[in-house]
Residue, then its C-alpha position, 0 to 999 in steps of 0.5 A: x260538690x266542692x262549694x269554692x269549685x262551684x263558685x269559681x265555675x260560677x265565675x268563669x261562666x260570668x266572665x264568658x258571658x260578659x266577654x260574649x256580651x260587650x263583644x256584642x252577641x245577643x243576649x236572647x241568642x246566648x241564653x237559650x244556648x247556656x240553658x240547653x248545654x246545662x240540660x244536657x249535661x243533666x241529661x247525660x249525667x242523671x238518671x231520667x227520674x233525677x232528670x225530670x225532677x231537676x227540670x220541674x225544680x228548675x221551673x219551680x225556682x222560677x220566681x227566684x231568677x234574678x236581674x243580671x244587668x246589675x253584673x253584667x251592665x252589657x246586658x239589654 
């Protein structure tokens, strides 16, 4: 994993989501939507142990999600 390729992605995602966002979509309605493409994706490309471990890492982390609406000001 190509860490410049990842912060484009990065980016790219951001821009989509505030474009999404000041177009007035729900914020409570794209999340949902972004976190199960991105566990299918996982699903799809590990194995089901990888998986699950991803998934218990993911919940483990969440005390280190941030606040976006510094970056994304159209959020609510």
């Amino acid at each position: 994993m190509n860490e410049d390729n990842l912060l484009k992605v990065y980016e790219e995602y951001m821009s989509l989501t505030g474009k999404l966002l000041s177009e007035d979509a729900n914020a409570l309605e794209l999340a949902p939507i972004m976190i199960k493409i991105g566990l299918e994706i996982y699903k799809t490309v590990m194995s089901k142990e990888d998986f699950d471990r991803m998934v218990d890492y993911i919940s483990d982390c969440r005390g280190d999600v941030r606040n976006l609406s510094e970056f994304l000001p159209e959020i609510h």
